[in-house]
C-alpha positions in Angstrom: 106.7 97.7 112.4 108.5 99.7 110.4 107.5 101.8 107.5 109.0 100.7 104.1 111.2 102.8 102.2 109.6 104.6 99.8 110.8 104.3 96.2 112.5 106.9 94.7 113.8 108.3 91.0 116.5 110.3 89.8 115.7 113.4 88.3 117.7 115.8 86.1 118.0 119.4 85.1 120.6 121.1 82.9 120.4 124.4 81.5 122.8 125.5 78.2 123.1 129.2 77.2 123.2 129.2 73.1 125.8 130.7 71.4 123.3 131.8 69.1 119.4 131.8 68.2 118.4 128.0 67.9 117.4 128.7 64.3 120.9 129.6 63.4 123.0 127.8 61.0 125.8 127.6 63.1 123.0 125.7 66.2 122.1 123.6 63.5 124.7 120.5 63.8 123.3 120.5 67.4 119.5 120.8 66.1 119.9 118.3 64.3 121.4 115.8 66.4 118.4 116.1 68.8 115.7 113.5 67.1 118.6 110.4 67.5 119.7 111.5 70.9 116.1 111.7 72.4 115.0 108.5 70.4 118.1 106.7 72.1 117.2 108.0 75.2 113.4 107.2 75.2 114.9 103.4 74.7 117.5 103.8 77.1 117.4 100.9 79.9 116.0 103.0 83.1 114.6 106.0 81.5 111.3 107.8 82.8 110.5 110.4 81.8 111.5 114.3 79.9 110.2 117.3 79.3 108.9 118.5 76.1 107.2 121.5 75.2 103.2 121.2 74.9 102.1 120.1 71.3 106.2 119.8 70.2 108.4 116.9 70.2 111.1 118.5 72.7 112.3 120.8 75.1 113.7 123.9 72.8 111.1 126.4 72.7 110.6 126.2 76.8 112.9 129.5 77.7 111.7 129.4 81.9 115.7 130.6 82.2 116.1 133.3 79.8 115.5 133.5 75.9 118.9 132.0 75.3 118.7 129.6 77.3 117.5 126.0 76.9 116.8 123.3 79.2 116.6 120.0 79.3 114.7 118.2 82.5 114.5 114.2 82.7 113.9 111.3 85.4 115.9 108.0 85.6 115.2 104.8 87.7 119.1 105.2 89.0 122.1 107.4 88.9 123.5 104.5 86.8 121.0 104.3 84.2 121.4 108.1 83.8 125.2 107.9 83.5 125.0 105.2 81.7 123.2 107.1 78.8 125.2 110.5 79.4 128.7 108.8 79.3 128.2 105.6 77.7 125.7 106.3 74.4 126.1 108.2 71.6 124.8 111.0 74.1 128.5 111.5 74.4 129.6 112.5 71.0 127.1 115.3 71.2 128.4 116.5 74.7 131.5 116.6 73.5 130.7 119.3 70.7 128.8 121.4 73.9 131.3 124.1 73.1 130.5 124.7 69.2 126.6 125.6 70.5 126.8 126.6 73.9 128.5 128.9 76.3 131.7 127.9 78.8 129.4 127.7 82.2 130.9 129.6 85.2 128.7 128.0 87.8 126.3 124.9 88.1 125.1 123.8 85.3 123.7 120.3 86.0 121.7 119.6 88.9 120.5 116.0 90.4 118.1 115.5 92.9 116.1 112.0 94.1 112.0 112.2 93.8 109.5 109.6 95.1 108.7 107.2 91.6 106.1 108.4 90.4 106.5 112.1 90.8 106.8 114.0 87.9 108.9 117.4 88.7 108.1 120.9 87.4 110.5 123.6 85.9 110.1 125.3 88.8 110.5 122.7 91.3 114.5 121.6 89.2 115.2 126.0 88.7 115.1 126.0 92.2 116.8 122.5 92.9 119.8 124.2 90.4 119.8 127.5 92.5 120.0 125.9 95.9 123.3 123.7 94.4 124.5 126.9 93.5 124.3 128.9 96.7 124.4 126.2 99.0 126.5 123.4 97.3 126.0 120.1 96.9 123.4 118.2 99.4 121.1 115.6 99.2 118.7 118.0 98.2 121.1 119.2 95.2 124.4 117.4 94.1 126.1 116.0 91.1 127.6 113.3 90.0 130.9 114.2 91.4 128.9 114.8 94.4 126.4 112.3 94.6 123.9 110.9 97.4 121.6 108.2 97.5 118.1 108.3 97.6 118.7 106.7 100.9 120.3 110.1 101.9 117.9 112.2 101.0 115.3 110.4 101.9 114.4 112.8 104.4 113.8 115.3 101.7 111.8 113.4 99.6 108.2 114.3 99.7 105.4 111.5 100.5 103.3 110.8 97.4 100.0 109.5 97.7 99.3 105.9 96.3 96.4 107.4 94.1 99.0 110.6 93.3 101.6 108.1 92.0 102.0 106.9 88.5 102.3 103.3 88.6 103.9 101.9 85.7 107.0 102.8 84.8 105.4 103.5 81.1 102.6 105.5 82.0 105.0 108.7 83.0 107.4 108.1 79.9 107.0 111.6 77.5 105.1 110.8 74.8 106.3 109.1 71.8 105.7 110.5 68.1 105.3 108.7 65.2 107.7 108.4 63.7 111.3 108.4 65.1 112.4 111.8 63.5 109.8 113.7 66.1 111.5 112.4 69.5 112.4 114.5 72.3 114.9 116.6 73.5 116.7 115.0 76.5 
């Protein structure tokens, strides 16, 4: 008999160097265009799960790749439901504006990598996904959306989660959600 496929996730990691101190006047078109973004993305169709700072309401104040830099680490049900919201929301009108807050990149920026559902990754775990895509390339370990695999590909390099190690619902390893839709998180 064989053994069934184990499900998997999409997660996400992107890193932006600022152009200036977050609390700058000239980051603050970017500030705030956080709260709708991350509220649009905590009801977008295949969303997870994102990272937000302990106690805060997103990502900003996390600096684990340098004081200027801010990062932004999500999982997705599918590629698709992650492009969807990156290229096809109002996601896009902020990415399009990048330049105004944040430096040109000169290497990997973005990284994507598959995890078992259920798996929640660390900082650590999706700085060193980014690094290996940036000295190695693209793999199913590390790739992009121009150079994407399937969890089927990498499923190899997925690591085996536990039943009881596994969040279950798809709900219970969303970030949690504030009160009131001006306090959502960064994505």
């Amino acid at each position: 008999m064989t053994k069934p496929a184990q499900a998997a996730h999409l997660a996400q990691l992107n890193v932006a160097t600022l152009l200036h101190p977050i609390d700058d006047p000239r980051i603050a078109p970017f500030v705030q265009a956080l709260d709708p973004v991350n509220a649009a993305a905590d009801e977008a169709p295949g969303f997870v799960w994102r990272l937000v700072g302990e106690g805060e309401s997103d990502a900003t104040g996390l600096r684990p790749a340098g004081e200027d830099v801010i990062v932004n680490l999500s999982v997705w049900e599918s590629r698709e439901s992650l492009w969807d919201f990156a290229y096809r929301s109002g996601h896009l009108e902020v990415m399009r504006r990048r330049r105004e807050w944040f430096e040109r990149h000169v290497e990997a920026h973005m990284v994507l990598w598959w995890v078992p559902a259920g798996h929640l990754p660390t900082v650590g775990e999706a700085l060193d996904r980014l690094t290996e895509l940036r000295e190695h390339g693209p793999s199913p370990r590390a790739f992009t959306f121009a150079s994407s695999y399937t969890a089927t590909d990498a499923a190899q390099h997925l690591p085996l989660v536990q039943p009881e190690q596994a969040v279950v619902p798809a709900q219970a390893v969303r970030s949690p959600r504030p009160e009131s839709a001006d306090k959502s998180a960064v994505v």
